[in-house]
C-alpha positions in Angstrom: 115.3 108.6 63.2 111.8 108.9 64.0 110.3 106.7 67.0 107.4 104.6 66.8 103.7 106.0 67.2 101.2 104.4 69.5 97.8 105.5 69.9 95.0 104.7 72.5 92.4 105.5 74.8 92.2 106.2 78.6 90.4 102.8 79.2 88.5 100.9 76.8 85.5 100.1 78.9 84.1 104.3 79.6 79.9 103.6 79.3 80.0 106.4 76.2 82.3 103.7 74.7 79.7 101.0 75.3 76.8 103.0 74.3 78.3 104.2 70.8 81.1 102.6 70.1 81.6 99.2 70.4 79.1 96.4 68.5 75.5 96.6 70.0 75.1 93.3 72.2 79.0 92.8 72.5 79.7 91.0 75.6 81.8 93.1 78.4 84.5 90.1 78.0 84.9 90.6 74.2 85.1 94.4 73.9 89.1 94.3 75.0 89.6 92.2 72.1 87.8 94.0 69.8 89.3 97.3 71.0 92.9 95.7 69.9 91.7 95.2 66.8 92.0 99.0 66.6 94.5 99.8 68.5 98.1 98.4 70.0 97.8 100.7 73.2 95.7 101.5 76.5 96.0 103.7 79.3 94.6 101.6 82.4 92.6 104.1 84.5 90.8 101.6 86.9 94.4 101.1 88.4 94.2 104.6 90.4 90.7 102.9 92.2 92.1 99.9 93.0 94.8 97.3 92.3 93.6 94.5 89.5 93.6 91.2 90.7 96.4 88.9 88.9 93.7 86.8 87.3 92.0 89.5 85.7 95.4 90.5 84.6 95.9 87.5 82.8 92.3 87.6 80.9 93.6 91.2 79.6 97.0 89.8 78.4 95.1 86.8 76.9 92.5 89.0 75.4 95.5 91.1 73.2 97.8 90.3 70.7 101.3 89.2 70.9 103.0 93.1 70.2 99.7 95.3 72.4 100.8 97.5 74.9 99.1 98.2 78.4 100.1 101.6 80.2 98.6 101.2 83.6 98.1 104.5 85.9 99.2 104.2 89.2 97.0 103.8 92.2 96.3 107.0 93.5 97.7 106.7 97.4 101.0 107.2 95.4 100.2 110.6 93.5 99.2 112.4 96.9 95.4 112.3 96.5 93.4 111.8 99.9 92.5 108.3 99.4 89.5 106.3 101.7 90.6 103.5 102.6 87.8 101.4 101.0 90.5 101.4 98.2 93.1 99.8 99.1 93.4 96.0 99.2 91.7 94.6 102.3 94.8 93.1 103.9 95.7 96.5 103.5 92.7 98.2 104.9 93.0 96.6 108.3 96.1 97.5 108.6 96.1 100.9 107.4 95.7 103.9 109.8 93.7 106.7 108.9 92.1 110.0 110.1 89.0 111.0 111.5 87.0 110.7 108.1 89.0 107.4 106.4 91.4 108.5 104.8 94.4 106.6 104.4 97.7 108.1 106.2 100.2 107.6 103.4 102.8 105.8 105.8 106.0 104.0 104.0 105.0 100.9 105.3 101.7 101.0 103.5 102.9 102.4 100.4 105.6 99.9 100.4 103.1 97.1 101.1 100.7 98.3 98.4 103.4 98.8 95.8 104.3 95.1 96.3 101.0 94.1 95.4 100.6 96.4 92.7 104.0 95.3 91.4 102.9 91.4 91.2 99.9 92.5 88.9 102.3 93.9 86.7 105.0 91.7 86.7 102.2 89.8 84.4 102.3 92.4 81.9 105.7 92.4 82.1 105.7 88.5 81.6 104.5 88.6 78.4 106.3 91.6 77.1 102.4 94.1 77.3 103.8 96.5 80.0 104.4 99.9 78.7 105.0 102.5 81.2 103.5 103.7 84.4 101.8 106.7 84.6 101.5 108.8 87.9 98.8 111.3 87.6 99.9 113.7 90.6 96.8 115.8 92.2 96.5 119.4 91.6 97.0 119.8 95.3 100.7 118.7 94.9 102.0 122.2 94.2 105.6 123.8 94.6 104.2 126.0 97.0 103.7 123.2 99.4 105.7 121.1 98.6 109.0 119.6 96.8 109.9 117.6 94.1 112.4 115.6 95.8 109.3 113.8 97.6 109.1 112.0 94.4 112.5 110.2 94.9 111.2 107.3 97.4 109.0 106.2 94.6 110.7 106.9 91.8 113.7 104.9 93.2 111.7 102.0 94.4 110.3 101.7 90.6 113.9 101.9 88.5 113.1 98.6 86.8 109.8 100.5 85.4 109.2 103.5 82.8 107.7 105.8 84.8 105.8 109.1 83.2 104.7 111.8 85.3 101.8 114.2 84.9 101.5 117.0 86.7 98.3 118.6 87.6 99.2 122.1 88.8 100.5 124.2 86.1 103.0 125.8 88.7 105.6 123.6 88.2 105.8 123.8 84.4 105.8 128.0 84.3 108.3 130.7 84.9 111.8 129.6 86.2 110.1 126.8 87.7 109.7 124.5 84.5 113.3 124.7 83.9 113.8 122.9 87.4 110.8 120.5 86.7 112.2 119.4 83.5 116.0 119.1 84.9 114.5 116.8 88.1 112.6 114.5 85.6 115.9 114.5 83.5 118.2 113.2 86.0 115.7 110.3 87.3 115.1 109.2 84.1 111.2 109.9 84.6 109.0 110.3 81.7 107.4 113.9 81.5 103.8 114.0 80.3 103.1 116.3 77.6 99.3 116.9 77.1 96.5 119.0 75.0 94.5 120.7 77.4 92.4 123.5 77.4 93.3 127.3 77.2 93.4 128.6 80.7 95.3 130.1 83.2 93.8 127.5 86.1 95.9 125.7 88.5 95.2 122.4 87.4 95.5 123.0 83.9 99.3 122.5 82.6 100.2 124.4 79.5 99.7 123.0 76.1 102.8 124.6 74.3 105.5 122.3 76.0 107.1 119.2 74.0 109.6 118.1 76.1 111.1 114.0 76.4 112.8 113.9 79.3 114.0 110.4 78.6 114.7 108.9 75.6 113.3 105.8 75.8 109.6 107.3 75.8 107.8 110.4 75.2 104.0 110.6 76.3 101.1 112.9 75.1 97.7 113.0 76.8 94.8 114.6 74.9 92.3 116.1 77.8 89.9 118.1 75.1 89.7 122.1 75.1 86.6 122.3 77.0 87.9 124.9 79.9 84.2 125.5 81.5 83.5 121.4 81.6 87.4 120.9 82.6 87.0 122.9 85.5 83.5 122.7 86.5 82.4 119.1 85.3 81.2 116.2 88.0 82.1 112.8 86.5 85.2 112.0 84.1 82.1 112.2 81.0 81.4 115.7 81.9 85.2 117.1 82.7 86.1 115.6 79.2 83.6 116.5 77.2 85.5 117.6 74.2 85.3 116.1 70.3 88.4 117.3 68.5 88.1 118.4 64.9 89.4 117.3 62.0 91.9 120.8 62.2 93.0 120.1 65.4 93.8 115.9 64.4 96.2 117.6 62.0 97.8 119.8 64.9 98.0 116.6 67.3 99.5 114.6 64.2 101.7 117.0 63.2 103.1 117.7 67.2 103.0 113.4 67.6 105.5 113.8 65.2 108.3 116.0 66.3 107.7 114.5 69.7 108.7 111.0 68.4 111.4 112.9 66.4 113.4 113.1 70.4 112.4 109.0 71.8 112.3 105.3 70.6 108.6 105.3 71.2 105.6 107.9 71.7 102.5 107.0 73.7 99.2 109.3 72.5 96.7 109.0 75.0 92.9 110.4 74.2 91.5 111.0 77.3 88.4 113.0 76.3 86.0 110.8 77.5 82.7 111.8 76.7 80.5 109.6 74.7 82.8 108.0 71.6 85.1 110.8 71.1 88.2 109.2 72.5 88.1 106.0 70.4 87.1 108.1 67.0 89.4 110.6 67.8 92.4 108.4 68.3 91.3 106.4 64.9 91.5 109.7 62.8 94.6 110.4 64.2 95.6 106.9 63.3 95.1 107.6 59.3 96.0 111.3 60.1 99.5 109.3 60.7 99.2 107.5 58.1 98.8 104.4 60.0 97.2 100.8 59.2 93.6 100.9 61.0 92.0 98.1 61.7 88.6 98.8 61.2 85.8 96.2 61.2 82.8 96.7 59.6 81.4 98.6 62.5 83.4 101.6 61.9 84.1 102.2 58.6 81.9 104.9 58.2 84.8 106.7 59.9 87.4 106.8 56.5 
């Protein structure tokens, strides 16, 4: 039996979004509901920045319909990124220690006291059936060289009443006799392995392309990152490391791997994460019909079909 398809965007708010996509004139407050008219998922991203406040929470759940689905990246103090401590809640920022140039030391007692908060934000997702899974987007620097998966256990533990997906960043730990390992780790705790499309290259921080793996059965995740290598590696803002606008060909190759992907789980996330201009949002609608899927499409964008 075949799991169910669900197809987004890294955040519906990117400017390239605003620019091309969405009506001319819309109101920022309107473009969450129009984006839902489209599509039943998104991948939070402002989450990694900073923790949402429950309020605005609540304007996102009320802005969807009843059966939409909110994956919401976790903030990034958890995925061992050197994070200033402007980021973190203020309560939090006073009470945070931190080094010579402000970054946050990634104590227990902060991470627990930040994941409480972050937990209360979601627990309004949850509420109202929207929350789909966490995602922790490790940094590249978190390699097997320097250091072990089992670091991941504290947090992983602390969020068993979640689905958690993991995406590594440093290709190390998904080659050689290595990605045996990775895979067996995220089997046991029930973690949620993130597939992706990435570009070509043997760079650390670009994880291979060829590997479909579920590592539990409840949820199976793809991101789409583009095949721009140069931009990938060399590019300054999230516009310019994404700059990618897949063809028609390689919709039918995402399509086609969506499938046998939710072949092996209840449910498959597809995440376009190419964020350049509108080529996320276009993108995920072709693969959409590619699917064979019923596309909303307003006026506004039916010059896609």
């Amino acid at each position: 039996m075949s799991g169910k398809i669900l197809v987004g965007t890294a955040s519906w708010s990117d400017p390239g979004f605003v620019e091309r996509w969405y009506p001319k004139k819309m109101l920022a407050g309107e473009r969450l509901g129009w984006y839902a008219q489209h599509f039943d998922l998104v991948e939070v991203n402002s989450t990694f920045y900073s923790v949402p406040e429950p309020r605005l929470v609540e304007r996102w759940c009320a802005a969807t319909p009843d059966a939409f689905t909110f994956d919401v990246k976790m903030h990034q103090l958890f995925s061992f990124h050197s994070t200033p401590a402007k980021l973190l809640p203020p309560d939090l920022q006073r009470r945070a220690e931190t080094d010579a140039k402000g970054r946050v030391k990634p104590t227990p007692v902060v991470q627990e006291a930040l994941l409480k908060n972050f937990l209360r934000s979601m627990s309004i997702f949850a509420d109202v059936g929207k929350l789909g899974v966490l995602l922790l987007q490790l940094s590249p620097a978190f390699s097997p060289r320097k250091h072990e998966l089992s670091e991941l256990e504290p947090l992983i533990r602390m969020l068993s009443d979640y689905d958690l997906a993991i995406e590594f960043r440093n290709r190390n730990w998904a080659i050689g006799d290595q990605l045996e390992s990775t895979l067996d780790f995220m089997g046991e705790q029930r973690a949620i392995f993130v597939n992706v499309d990435a570009p070509a290259s043997d760079h650390f921080t670009m994880m291979p392309s060829e590997i479909d793996e579920v590592t539990n059965p409840k949820a199976a995740y793809l991101r789409l990152h583009g095949r721009n290598a140069k931009a990938y590696i060399t590019g300054k803002t999230v516009a310019a490391r994404f700059d990618y606008d897949y063809s028609d060909d390689e919709i039918a190759e995402v399509a086609e791997r969506s499938k046998k992907l939710a072949q092996k789980a209840r449910e498959l996330h597809v995440i376009f994460n190419n964020n350049n201009l509108d080529y996320a949002p276009r993108a995920a609608l072709r693969l959409r019909k590619a699917l064979g899927q019923i596309v909303r499409a307003p006026a506004e964008t039916l010059e896609l079909f």
